[in-house]
C-alpha positions, -999 to 999 in steps of 0.1 A, spaced: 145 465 -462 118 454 -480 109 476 -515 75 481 -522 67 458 -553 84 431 -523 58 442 -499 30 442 -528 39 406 -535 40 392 -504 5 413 -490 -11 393 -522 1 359 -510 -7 366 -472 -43 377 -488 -46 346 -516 -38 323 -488 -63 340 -461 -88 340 -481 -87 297 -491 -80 291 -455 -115 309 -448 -133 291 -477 -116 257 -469 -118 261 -432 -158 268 -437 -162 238 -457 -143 217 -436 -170 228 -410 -196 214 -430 -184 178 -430 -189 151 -404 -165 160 -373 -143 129 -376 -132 144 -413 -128 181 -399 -94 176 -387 -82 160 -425 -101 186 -446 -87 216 -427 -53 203 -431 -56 213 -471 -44 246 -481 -21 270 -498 -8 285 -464 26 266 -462 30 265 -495 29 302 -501 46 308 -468 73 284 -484 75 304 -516 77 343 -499 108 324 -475 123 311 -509 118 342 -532 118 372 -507 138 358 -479 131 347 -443 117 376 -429 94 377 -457 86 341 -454 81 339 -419 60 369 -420 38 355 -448 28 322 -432 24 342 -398 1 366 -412 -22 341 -430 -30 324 -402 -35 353 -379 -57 369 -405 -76 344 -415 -82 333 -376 -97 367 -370 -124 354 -394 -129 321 -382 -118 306 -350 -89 330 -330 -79 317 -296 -52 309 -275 -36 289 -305 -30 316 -328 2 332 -323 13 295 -318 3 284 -350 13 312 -370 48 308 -355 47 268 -368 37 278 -396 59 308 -401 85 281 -402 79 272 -437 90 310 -449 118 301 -427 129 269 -445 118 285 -481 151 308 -475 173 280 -464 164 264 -494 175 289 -514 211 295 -499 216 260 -512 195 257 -544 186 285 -567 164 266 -586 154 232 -561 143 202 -580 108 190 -578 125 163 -554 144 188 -533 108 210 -527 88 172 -515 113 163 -495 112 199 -478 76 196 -476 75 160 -460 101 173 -434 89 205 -425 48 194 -425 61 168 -398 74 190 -377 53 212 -378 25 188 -370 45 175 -342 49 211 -330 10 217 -337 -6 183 -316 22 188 -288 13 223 -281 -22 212 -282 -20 186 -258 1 204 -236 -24 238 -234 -55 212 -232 -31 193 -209 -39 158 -225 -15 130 -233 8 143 -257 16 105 -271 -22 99 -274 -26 137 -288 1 127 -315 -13 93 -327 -47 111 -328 -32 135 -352 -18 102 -373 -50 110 -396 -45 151 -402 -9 145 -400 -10 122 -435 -32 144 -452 -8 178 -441 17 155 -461 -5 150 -487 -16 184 -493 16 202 -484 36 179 -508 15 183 -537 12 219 -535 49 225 -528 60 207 -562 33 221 -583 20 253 -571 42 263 -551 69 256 -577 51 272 -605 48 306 -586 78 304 -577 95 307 -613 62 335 -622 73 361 -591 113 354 -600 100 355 -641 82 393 -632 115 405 -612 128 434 -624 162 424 -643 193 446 -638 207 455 -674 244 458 -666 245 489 -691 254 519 -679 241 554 -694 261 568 -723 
């Protein structure tokens, strides 16, 4: 069970994430439709979904990278893809916690390497559920993606080992420290 500073924590990284999807998903609308599907692809919401996973564990994580997208869908485009996508994408909390059972602190290698392999899959999960619901090719479907897929890796990768890595060490920095002392 979650305590409340937990639940404070991870409400401010569902809501810091929300909001740049918003902003970045209305200035990808403003660019020529053949760079819509790159620009949309960068973002903080794997990242911090990642990082919730990693710090607060994977109910936590899964819930965080859920919850950005369905928010911040309700203020742009919601449809049938929705709980999809937040379920992809909840799949970077997911993988946040695994990490942890292995790595307390993951190197800067360990976190691009996560990020390579889980935005992969996740963009294989993301054009093959689109092509299936549009009920298109899903080979064609995923070598169209080739462009959004790259710059998912791009993006995710970057953030991962520098943002994401960086509030990682300020949340576990700000966690209340037991002091082992008992009362006299």
């Amino acid at each position: 069970m979650p305590n409340s500073r937990e639940a404070c924590m991870v409400s401010a990284l569902v809501a810091v994430g929300a909001v740049t999807r918003i902003a970045l998903g209305q200035l990808a609308l403003g660019v020529p439709t053949p760079l819509y599907g790159v620009m949309i692809k960068v973002g903080l919401t794997e990242t911090l979904a990642f990082v919730s996973g990693f710090v607060f564990g994977p109910t936590a994580g899964f819930l965080c990278g859920a919850m950005i997208i369905v928010t911040s869908d309700l203020f742009m485009i919601p449809g049938p893809w929705t709980p999809f996508i937040a379920a992809i994408v909840g799949i970077f909390g997911l993988g946040g916690a695994a990490i942890r059972r292995f790595r307390q602190e993951p190197s800067l290698l360990t976190l691009g390497a996560f990020a390579v392999l889980f935005t992969v899959l996740s963009e294989l999960l993301q054009n093959a559920w689109f092509a299936l619901f549009f009920n298109l090719p899903v080979a064609a479907t995923l070598v169209m993606g080739i462009p959004s897929t790259l710059a998912a890796i791009a993006n995710n990768t970057i953030l991962l080992t520098s943002v994401g890595a960086k509030v990682i060490r300020l949340i576990e920095d700000t966690k209340p420290r037991s002091s082992g002392t008992t009362g006299a």
